[in-house]
N, C-alpha and C positions, 0 to 999 in steps of 0.2 A: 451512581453508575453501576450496571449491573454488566458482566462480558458472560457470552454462551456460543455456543458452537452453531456457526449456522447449517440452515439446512435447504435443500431445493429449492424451495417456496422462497428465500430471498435473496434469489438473483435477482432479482430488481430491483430493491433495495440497496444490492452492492453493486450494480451497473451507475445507477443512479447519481448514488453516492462516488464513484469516482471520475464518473465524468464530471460531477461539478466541482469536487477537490483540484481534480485536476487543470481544470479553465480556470482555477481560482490563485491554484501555488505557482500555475507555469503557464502562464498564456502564450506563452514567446513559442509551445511543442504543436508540432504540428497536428492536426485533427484528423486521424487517420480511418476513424473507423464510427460509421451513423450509432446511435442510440442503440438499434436493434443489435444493428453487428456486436456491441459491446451487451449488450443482454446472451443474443449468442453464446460469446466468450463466457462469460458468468455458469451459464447454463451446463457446457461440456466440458470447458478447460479446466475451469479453477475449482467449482464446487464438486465435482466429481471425483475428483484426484488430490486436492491439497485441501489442509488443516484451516478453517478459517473460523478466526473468531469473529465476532461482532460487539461494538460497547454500546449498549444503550444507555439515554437519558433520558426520562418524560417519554419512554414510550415511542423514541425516536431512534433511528439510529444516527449516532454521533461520530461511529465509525468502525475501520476491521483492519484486519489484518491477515493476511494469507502466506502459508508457510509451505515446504514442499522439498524432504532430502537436502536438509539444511541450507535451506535459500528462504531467505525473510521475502517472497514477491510481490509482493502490496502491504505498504501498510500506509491510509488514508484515514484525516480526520476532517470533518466538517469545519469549514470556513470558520462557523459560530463557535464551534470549540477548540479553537486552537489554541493552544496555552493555561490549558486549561488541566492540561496531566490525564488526557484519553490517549494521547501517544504514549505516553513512559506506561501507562498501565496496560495499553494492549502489545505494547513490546514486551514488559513483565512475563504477561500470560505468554506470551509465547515462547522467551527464551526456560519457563517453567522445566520443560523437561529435557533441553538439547543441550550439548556443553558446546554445540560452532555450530555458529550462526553469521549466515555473508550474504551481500545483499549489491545489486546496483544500482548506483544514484547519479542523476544527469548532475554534470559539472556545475552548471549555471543555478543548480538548485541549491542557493545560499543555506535557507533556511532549513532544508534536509541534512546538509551535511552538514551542520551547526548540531542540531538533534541528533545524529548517529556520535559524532564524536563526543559530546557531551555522555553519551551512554557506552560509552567502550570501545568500540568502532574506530578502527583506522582505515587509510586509503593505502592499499596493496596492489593495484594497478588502475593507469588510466588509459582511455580508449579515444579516439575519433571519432568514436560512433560508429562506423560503419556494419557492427554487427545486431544493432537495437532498429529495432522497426522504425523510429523517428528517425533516424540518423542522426543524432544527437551526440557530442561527445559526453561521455561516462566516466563512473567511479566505481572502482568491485573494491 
């Protein structure tokens, strides 16, 4: 596994990659926004403003993570690698240089919040959702 900072050119690669993590960890979330809308997002939100790494494997990407004035706001691994220690290592890289670090995680997402508190992580407030684009209830 090699992790590097992505750049421009793979916003679509991290569009890609979270819309299928995402259909895959949480079917139950609503589909709020086409392929492109979510290339979009990649394009001006996230890579232009926040810290994202990428883990590759074989030349693939296997997954990233995106950081932003200490907010962990994506961190997604491919289906294929899950369990496989691409999360613990690109949460590694990223808690690298910050001493807090917080993050929000849908309630219903067993297996995420199994993963944050296994790595330090407590739950310090829950929400209803009503402030998350899905309307989802949450964990900060």
């Amino acid at each position: 596994m090699i992790i590097t900072a992505a750049s421009p050119t793979d916003a679509k690669t991290l569009a890609e990659l979270h819309r299928v993590c995402r259909q895959k960890a949480m079917p139950w979330l609503p589909e709020l926004h086409s392929p492109e809308e979510d290339l979009r997002y990649f394009e001006t939100r996230v890579l232009p403003v926040e810290t994202v790494l990428i883990a590759w494997e074989g030349g693939h990407a296997a997954g990233f993570v995106s950081l932003h004035q200490g907010w962990l706001n994506h961190l997604y691994v491919a289906p294929d690698c899950w369990r496989l220690g691409f999360g613990t290592r690109l949460l590694e890289a990223a808690r690298s240089d910050l001493s807090y670090l917080q993050l929000w995680v849908f309630q219903r997402n067993a297996r995420a919040r199994h993963f944050y508190t296994t790595h330090g992580f407590c739950e310090f407030e829950a929400t209803d959702g009503r402030y998350n684009e899905e309307r989802v209830p949450d964990l900060r």
